[in-house]
C-alpha positions in Angstrom: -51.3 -43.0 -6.5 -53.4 -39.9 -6.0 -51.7 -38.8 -2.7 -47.9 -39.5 -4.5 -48.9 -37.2 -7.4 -50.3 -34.6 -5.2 -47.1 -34.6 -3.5 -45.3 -34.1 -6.8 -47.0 -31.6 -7.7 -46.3 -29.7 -4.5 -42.3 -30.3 -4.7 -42.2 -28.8 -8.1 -44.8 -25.8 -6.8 -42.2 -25.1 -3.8 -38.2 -25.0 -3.4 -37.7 -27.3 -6.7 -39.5 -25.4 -9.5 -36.0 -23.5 -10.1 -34.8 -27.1 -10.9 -37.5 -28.0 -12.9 -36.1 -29.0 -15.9 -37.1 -26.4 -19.1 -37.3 -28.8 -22.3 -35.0 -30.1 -24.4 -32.6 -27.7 -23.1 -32.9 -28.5 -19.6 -32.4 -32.4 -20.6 -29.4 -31.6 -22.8 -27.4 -29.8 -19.5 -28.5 -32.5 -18.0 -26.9 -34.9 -19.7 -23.3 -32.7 -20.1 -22.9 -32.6 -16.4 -23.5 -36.3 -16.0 -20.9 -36.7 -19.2 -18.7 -34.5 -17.7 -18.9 -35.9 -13.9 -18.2 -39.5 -15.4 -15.1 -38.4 -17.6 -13.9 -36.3 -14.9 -14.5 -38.1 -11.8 -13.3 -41.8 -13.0 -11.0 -42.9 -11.3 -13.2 -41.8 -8.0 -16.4 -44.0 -9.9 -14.4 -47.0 -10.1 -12.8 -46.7 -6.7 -17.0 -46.6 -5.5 -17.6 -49.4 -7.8 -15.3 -51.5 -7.0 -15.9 -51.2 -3.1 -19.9 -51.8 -3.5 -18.8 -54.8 -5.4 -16.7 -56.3 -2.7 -19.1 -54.7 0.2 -21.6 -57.4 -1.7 -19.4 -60.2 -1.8 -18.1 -59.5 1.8 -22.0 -59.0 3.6 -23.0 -62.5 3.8 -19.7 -63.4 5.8 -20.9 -60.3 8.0 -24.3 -61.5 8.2 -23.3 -65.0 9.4 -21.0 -63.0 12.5 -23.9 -61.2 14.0 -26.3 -64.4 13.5 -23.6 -65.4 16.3 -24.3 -62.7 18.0 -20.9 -60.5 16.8 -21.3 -56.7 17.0 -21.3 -55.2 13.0 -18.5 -53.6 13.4 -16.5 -55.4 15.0 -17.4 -58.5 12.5 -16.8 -56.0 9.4 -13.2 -55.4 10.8 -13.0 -59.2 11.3 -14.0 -60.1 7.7 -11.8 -56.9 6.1 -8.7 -57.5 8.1 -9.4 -61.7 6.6 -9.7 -60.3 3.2 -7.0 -58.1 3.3 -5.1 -60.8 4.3 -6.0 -63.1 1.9 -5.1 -60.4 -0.7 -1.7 -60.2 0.6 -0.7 -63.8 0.3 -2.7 -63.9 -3.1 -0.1 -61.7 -4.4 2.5 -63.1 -2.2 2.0 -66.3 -4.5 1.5 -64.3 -7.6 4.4 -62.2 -7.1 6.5 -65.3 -6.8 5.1 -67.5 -9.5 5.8 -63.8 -12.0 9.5 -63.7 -11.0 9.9 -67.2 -11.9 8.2 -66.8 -15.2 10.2 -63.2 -15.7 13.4 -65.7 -15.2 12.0 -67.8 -17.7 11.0 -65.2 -20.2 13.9 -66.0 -22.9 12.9 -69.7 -22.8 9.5 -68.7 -23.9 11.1 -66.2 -26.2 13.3 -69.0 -27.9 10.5 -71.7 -28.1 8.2 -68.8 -30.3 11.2 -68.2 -32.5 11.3 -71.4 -33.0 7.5 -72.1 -33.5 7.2 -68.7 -36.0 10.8 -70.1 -37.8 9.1 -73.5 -38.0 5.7 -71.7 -39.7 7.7 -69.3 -41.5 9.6 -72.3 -43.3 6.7 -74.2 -44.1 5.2 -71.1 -46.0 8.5 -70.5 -47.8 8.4 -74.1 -48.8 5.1 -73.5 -49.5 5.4 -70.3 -51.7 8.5 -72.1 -53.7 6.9 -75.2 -54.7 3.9 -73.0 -56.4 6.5 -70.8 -58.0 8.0 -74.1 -58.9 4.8 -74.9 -60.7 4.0 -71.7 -61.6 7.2 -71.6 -63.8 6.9 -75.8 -65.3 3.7 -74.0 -66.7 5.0 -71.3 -68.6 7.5 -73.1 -69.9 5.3 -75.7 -71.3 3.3 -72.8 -72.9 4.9 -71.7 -76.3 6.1 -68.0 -75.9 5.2 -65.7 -79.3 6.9 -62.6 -77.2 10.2 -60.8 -78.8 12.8 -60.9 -77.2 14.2 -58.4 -75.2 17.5 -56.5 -75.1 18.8 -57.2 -72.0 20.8 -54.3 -70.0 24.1 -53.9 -68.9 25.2 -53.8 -65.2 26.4 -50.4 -66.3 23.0 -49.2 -67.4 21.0 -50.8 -64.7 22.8 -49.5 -61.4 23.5 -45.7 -61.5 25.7 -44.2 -58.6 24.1 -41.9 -56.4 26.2 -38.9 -55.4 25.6 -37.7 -51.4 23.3 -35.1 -51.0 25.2 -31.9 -50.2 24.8 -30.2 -46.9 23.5 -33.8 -44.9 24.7 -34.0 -41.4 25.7 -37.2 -39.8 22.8 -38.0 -37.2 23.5 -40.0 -34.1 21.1 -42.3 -32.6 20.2 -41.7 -29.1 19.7 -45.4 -27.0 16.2 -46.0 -26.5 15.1 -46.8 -23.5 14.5 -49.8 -22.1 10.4 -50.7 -22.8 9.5 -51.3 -18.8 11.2 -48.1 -17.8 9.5 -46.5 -20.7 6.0 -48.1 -19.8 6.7 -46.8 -16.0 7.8 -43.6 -17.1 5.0 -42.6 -19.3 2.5 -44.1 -17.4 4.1 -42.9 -13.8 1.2 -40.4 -12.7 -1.6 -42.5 -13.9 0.1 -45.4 -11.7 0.6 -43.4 -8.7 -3.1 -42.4 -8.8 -4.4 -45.4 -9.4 -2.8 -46.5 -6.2 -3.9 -43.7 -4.3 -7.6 -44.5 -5.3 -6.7 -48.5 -4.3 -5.6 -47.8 -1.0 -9.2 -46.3 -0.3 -11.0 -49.2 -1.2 -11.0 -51.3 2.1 -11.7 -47.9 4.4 -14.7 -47.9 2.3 -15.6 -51.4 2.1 -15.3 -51.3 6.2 -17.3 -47.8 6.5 -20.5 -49.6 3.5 -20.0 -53.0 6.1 -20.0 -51.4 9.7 -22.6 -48.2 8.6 -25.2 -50.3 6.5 -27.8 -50.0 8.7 -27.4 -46.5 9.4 -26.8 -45.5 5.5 -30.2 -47.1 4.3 -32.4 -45.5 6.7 -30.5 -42.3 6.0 -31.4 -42.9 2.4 -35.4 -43.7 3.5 -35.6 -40.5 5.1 -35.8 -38.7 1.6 -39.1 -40.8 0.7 -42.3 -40.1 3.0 -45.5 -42.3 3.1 -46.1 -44.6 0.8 -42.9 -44.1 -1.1 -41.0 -44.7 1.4 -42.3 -48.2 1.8 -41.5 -48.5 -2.5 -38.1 -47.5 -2.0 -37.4 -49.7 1.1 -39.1 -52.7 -1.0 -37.1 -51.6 -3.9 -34.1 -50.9 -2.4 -33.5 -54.5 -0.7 -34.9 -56.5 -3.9 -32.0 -55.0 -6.0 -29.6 -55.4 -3.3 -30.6 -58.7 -3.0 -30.4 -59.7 -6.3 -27.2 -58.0 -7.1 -25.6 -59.4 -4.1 -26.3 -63.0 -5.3 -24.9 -62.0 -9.0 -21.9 -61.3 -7.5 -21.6 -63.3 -4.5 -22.3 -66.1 -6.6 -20.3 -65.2 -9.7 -17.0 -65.1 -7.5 -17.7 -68.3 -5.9 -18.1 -69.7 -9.1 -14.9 -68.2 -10.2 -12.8 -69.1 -7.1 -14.4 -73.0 -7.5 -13.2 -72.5 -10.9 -9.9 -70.9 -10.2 -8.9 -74.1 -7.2 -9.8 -76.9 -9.4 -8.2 -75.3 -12.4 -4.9 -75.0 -10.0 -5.0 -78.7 -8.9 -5.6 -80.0 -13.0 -2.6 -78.2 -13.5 -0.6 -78.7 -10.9 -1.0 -82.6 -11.6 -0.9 -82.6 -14.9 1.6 -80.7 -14.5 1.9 -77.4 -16.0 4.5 -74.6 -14.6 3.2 -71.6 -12.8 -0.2 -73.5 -11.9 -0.5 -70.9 -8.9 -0.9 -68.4 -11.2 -3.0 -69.3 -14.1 -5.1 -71.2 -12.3 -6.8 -68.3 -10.9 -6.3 -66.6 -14.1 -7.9 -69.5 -16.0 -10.5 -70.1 -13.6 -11.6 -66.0 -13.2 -11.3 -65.6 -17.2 -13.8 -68.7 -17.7 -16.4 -65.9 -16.4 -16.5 -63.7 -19.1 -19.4 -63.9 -21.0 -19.0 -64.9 -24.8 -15.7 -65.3 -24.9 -14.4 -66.9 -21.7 -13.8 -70.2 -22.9 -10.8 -69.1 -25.8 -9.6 -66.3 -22.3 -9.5 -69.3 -20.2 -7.7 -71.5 -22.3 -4.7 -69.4 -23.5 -2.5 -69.2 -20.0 -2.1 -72.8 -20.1 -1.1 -72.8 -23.6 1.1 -70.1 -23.1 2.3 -71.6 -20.3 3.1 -75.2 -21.8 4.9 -74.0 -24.7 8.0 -74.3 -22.7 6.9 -78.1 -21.8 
């Protein structure tokens, strides 16, 4: 402990006392740039976080290629190019099953114009029997009131004269609310893509480089602390690696027999909100209502 503080003290003594933070000021820039490298570099964030997440779910099916005696990057090409490809026909199939159901989009349309019109009669039904009562009441109650001079027709509705000087306006056609969406959202969706299609080169490059990248990392640690960060470093890998490893295989177990109930029972579009079911189930708190609303969205039509 001793040795680690004396070597402290000799960073902040040499190159790193200009970066030695000065107070409450020092702590307050701090925390601006780290606002301002989040809000401005967010889409590049989530493109990282979303590669270390699938770089964990990916390294045990790398792990059991070199126990065979594979090279690592050779088996982290063979288990991208296989998940790439299973990410095509995924949305092969999803891509399908959502033009059918864009075919059938005015059947579901009808049958919730029919299920609001079937709710909206029952409350009009509803709101006329208690006016219904509302009225046997008050005419069972004597009235002491004088009675009221009731107004012409004349009296009641006045014409309104034009306002002078108005100008007829004419109504430009709107467009149509997916080329809107598009439209509006066009840059945000072409970036988005951008950032996507960088995903798997970095999932290959955490995969094939991992044992370069961590003893890269250990060279900034000497001694003892080098040794801490090494423990350190592969506890939390290990342990977020089973969170998510383990999470998705729950959710894929999930999202195949959610796929087979519903293709028996049977359902339309099973191939797509199976998975959707199954992979909504996950979310803590409130998975259970998120995983049952596709198939009841689904079987209104049935």
């Amino acid at each position: 402990m001793k040795s680690v503080l004396a070597h402290t003290g000799k960073l902040m003594d040499g190159p790193f006392r200009a970066f030695k933070p000065r107070g409450l000021s020092g702590g307050l820039i701090s925390l601006g740039v780290v606002i301002a490298l989040l809000y401005y570099g967010q889409l590049f964030l989530v493109t990282l976080s979303t590669a270390v997440i699938i770089n964990f779910i990916l390294e045990p099916f790398v792990g059991l290629l070199i126990r065979v005696r594979v090279p690592r990057a050779l088996a982290s090409f063979i288990v991208c190019s296989f998940a790439v490809c299973a990410v095509y026909f995924a949305g092969l199939g999803v891509y399908k099953q959502g033009s059918r159901l864009a075919e059938d989009v005015p059947k579901y349309a009808e049958r919730i114009g029919d299920l609001s019109d079937g709710v909206l009669t029952k409350l009009e039904n509803m709101e006329q029997a208690a006016d219904a009562m509302v009225a046997r009441r008050r005419l069972s109650q004597p009235s002491h009131k004088a009675p009221t001079k009731r107004r012409s027709t004349s009296e009641l509705v006045m014409p309104v004269a034009p306002a002078p000087g108005v100008q007829e306006v004419r109504i430009q056609p709107e467009r149509p609310p997916l080329v809107e969406f598009i439209h509006s959202h066009l840059a945000s969706l072409y970036e988005t893509l951008m950032m996507a299609s960088f995903v798997p080169f970095l999932v290959y490059f955490m995969l094939s480089w991992r044992d370069h990248i961590q003893p890269a990392f250990l060279q900034l640690f000497e001694g003892p602390d080098r040794i801490a960060a090494a423990t350190s470093l592969d506890g939390i890998a290990s342990m977020v690696r089973a969170f998510v490893a383990g999470n998705f295989l729950l959710g894929l177990l999930l999202a195949v027999a959610s796929t087979a109930f519903f293709w028996a029972f049977p359902l339309p579009y099973p191939m797509l909100i199976g998975p959707l079911s199954g992979f909504l189930s996950l979310v803590p708190y409130v998975g259970v209502p998120l995983a049952l609303a596709p198939p009841l969205l689904a079987a209104l039509t049935v």
